[in-house]
C-alpha positions in Angstrom: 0.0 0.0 0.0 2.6 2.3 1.1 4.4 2.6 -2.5 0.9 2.9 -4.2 -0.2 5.8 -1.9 3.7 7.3 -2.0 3.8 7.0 -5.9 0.3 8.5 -6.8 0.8 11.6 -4.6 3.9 12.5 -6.2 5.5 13.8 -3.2 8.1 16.3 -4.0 5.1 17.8 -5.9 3.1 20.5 -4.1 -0.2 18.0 -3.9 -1.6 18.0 -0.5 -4.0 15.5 1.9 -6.1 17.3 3.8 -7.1 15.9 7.6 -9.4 17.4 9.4 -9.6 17.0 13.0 -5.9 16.2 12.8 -5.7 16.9 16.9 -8.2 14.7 17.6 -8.3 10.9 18.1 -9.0 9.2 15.1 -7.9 12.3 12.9 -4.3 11.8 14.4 -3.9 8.2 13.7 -5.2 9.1 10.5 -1.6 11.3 10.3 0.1 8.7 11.9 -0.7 6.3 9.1 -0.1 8.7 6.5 3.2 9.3 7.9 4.4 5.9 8.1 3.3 5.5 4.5 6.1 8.4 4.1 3.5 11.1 3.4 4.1 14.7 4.8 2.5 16.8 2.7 -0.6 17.1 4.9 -2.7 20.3 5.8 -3.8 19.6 9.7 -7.1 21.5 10.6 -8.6 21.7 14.1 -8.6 24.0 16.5 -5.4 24.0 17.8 -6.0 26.1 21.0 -7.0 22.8 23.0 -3.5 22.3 24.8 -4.6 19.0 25.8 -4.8 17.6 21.9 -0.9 19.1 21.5 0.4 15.8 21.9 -1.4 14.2 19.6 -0.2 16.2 16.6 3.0 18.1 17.3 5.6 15.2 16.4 3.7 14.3 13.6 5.3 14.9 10.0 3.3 17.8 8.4 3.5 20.8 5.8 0.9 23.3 7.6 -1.9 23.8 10.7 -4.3 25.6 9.6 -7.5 26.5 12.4 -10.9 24.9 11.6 -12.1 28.4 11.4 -10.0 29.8 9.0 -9.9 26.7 6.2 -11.6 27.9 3.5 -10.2 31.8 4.0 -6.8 30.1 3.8 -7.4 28.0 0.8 -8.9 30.5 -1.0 -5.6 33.1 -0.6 -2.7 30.0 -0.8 -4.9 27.6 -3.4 -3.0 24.5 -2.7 -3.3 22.0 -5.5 -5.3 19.2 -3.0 -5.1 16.0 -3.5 -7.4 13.9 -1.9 -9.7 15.2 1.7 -10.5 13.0 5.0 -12.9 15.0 6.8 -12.5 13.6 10.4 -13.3 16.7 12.7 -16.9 16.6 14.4 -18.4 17.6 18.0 -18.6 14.0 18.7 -20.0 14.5 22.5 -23.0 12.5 22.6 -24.4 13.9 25.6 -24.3 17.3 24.3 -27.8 17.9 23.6 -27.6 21.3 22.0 -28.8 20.5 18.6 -27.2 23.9 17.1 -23.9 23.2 18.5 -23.7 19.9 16.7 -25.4 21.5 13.7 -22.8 24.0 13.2 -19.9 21.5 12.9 -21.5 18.2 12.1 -23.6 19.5 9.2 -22.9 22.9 8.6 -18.6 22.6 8.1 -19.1 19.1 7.0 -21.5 20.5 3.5 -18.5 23.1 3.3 -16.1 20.9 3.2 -18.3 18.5 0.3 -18.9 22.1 -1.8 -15.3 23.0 -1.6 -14.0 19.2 -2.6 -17.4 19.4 -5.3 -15.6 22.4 -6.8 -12.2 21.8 -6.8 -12.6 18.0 -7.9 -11.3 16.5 -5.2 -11.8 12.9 -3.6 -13.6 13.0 -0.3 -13.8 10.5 2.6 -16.2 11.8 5.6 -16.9 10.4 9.2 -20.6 9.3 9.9 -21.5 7.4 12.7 -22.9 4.2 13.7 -25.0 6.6 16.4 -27.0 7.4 13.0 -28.5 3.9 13.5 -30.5 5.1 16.8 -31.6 1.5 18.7 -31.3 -0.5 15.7 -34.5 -0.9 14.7 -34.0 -1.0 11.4 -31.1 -3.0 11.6 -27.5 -2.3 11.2 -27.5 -2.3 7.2 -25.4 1.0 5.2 -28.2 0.5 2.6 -29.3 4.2 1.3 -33.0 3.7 1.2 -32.9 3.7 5.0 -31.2 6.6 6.1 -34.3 8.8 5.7 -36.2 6.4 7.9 -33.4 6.3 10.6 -34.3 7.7 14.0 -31.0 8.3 16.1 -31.2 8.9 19.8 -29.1 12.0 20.5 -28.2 15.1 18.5 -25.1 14.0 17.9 -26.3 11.1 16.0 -29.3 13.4 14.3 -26.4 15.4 12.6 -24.5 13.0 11.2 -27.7 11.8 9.7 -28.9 14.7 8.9 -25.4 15.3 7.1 -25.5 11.4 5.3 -29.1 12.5 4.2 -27.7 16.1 2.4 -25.0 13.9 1.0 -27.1 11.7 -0.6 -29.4 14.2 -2.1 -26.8 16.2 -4.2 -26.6 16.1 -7.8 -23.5 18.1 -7.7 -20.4 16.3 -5.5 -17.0 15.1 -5.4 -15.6 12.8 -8.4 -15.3 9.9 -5.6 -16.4 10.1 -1.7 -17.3 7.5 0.9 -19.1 8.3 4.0 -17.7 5.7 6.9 -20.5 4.9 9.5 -17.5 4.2 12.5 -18.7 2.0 14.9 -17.2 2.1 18.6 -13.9 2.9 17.8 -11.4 2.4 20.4 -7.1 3.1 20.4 -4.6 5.4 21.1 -4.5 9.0 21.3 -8.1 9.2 22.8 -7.2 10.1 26.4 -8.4 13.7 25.9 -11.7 12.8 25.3 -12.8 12.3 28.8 -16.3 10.8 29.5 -16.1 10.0 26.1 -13.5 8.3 25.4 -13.9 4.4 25.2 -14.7 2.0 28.0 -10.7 0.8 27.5 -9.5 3.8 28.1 -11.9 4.4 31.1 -11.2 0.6 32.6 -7.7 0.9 32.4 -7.6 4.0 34.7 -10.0 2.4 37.1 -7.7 -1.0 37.3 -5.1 1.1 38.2 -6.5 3.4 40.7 -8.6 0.9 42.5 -8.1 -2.5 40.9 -11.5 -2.9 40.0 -13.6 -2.3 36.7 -17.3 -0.3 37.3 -19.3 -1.1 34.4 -22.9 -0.2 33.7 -25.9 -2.3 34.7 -28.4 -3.6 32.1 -32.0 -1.1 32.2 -33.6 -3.9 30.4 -34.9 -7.1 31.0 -33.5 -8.9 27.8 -29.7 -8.1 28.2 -27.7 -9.3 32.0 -25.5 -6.5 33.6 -22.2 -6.3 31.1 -23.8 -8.2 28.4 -24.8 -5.1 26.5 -23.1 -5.6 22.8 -21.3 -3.3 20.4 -19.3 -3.5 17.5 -15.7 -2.5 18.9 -13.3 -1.6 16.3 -9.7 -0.8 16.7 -8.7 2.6 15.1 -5.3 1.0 13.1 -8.2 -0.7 11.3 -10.0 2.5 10.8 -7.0 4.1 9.2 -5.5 1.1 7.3 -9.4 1.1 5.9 -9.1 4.7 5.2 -5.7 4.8 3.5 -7.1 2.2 1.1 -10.1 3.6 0.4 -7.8 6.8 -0.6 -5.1 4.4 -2.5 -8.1 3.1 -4.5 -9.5 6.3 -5.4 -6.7 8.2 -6.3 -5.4 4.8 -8.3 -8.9 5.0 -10.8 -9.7 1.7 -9.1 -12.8 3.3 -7.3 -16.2 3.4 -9.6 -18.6 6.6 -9.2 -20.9 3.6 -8.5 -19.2 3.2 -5.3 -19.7 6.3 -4.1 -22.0 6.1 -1.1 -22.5 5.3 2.8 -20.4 2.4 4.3 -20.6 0.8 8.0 -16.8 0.4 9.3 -16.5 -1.8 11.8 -15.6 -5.0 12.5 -18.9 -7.3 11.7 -18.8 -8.7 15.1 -20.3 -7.9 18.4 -19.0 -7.9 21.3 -19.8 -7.4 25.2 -18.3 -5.2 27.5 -17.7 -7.4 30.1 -15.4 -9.2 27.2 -13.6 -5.4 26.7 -13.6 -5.5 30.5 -11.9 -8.5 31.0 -9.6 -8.0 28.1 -8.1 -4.7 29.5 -7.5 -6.9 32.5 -5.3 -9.2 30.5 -3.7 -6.5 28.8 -2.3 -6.0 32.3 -1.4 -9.6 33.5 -4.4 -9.2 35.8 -7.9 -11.6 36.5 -11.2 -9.5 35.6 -12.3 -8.1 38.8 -16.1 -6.4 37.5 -18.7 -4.8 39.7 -22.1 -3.2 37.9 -23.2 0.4 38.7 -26.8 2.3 37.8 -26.3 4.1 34.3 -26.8 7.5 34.3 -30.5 8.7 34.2 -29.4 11.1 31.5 -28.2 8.8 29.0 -30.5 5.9 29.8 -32.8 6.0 27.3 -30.5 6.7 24.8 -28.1 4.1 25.0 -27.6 1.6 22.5 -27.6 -1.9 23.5 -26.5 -3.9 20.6 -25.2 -2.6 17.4 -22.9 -5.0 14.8 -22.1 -3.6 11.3 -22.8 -5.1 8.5 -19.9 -5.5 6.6 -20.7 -7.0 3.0 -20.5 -3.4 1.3 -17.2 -2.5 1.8 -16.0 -5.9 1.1 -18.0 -6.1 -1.9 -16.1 -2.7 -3.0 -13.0 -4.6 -2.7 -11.4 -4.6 1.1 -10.1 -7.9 1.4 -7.9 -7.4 4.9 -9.0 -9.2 8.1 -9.7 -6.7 11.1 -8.3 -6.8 14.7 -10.2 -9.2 17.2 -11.0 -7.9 20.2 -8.9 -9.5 22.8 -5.8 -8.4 20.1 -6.5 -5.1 19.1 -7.3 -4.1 23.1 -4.1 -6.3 24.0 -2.1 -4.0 21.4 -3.9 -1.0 23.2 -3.1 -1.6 26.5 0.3 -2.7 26.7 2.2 -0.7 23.6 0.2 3.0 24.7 -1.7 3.4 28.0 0.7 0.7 30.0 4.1 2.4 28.1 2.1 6.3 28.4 2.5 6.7 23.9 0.5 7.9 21.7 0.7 6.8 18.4 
């Protein structure tokens, strides 16, 4: 992959890869991968002002920052010749229940973003969400005759609906763009996400502090205490997806037809007592688990299963086996919160 990617970017050139939300969890790795693919000539956006994100970016090979704020203003006076856009940067707080605020990045940036790519020709792969799928009612499935029926549970999840739905109505858009529904994406460089960052990240502390993992109690009668199930997905699979979703493109190997929504995750659910317990033996430890009341605020928007269903993006061509649980969270635990790294 890495001579594909290397050779059709022309580096030397003045072609650039655009990341947005470059300081921010998965937008980092997404650096991180490019990097190790020896790519540098990559535009970081995100508002750099949040000290507690300067980790995750400042040893990463780069040609310019640039603030979320001032993107297109910059753009417009350098005109960089772009080669290809990951839009990555989103108010992802899900218990952030000011519509507007989500509205303004999640929607809002993300159709400036498309207009701008639209215009200047240039590929585009965008993060949805897996919270677009609400309780699962309708399933799990990234077909596109169901995303106006969708009913998320939190304004989070509304706007990156709202956004897939916009997408999906243009006549006018990039030559080639995918829209990734990420699942619950777990991995390095998440520990300035607080309450949100994943259950790993959260267990781990707790094991530490007090030797003991608090995980939430079922609310409902047809799932036991830790047996609620999600689709965990380690973010090297995320990027390795993304970098050859971008190698296809950028190759001619990617059809217009293609174009469209697609679930990334790993096609398998999982509990969170298993994550539970695996963080455990990431440390050499036996699973010690107690169950606490969930939050009343968040109760009746939690999600108690979700598994994506993976045939689409294999059908388009991704061939590569994903990260098992008790690996990927292995990897996790011992290589970057045990050893303090990012990646």
């Amino acid at each position: 992959m890495a001579e594909n990617i290397s050779e059709n970017m022309n580096q030397g050139s003045n072609d650039y890869i655009i990341v947005t939300g470059a300081a921010g969890f998965i937008g980092s790795c997404m650096v991180q991968f490019l990097n190790a693919q020896d790519l540098r000539n990559i535009i970081l956006v995100d508002d750099f002002g949040e000290e507690s994100k300067r980790r995750n970016w400042e040893q990463k090979g780069f040609a310019h920052i640039v603030e979320r704020y001032n993107l297109f203003d910059w753009l417009h006076l350098h005109n960089p010749e772009i080669r290809f856009v990951f839009h990555l940067g989103a108010r992802t707080d899900t218990t952030e229940f000011n519509y507007a605020i989500h509205e303004e990045l999640n929607v809002e940036y993300s159709q400036d973003i498309w207009n701008y790519c639209t215009f200047k020709n240039v590929p585009l792969v965008y993060a949805s969400s897996a919270a677009t799928y609400g309780a699962g009612e309708l399933g799990y499935d990234d077909d596109h005759e169901v995303v106006e029926k969708l009913q998320p549970l939190n304004p989070y999840g509304v706007s990156k609906n709202e956004f897939d739905k916009w997408a999906l109505s243009q006549q006018n858009h990039p030559p080639f763009w995918a829209g990734l529904k990420f699942f619950n994406v777990y991995g390095p460089n998440e520990y300035h996400k607080g309450r949100m960052a994943s259950v790993i990240f959260h267990s781990f502390n707790q094991i530490r502090k007090d030797g003991v993992v608090k995980l939430f109690k079922s609310h409902r009668p047809d799932f036991k205490d830790g047996e609620q199930l999600r689709d965990f997905v380690y973010v090297k699979d995320i990027v390795k997806v993304m970098g050859w979703i971008m190698r296809t493109m950028l190759d001619g190997e990617w059809q217009a037809s293609l174009n469209g929504l697609y679930n990334l995750g790993t096609g398998t659910a999982r509990s969170f007592y298993d994550l539970a317990a695996a963080t455990f033996h990431g440390l050499d430890l036996e699973p010690n688990i107690i169950f606490i009341d969930m939050p009343e605020d968040i109760r009746d928007k939690y999600q108690y299963f979700t598994q994506a269903n993976m045939e689409k993006l294999r059908h388009a061509g991704y061939k590569d086996a994903f990260y098992s649980l008790e690996n990927g969270v292995d990897d996790y635990v011992r290589n970057y919160l045990a050893a303090a790294k990012i990646w």
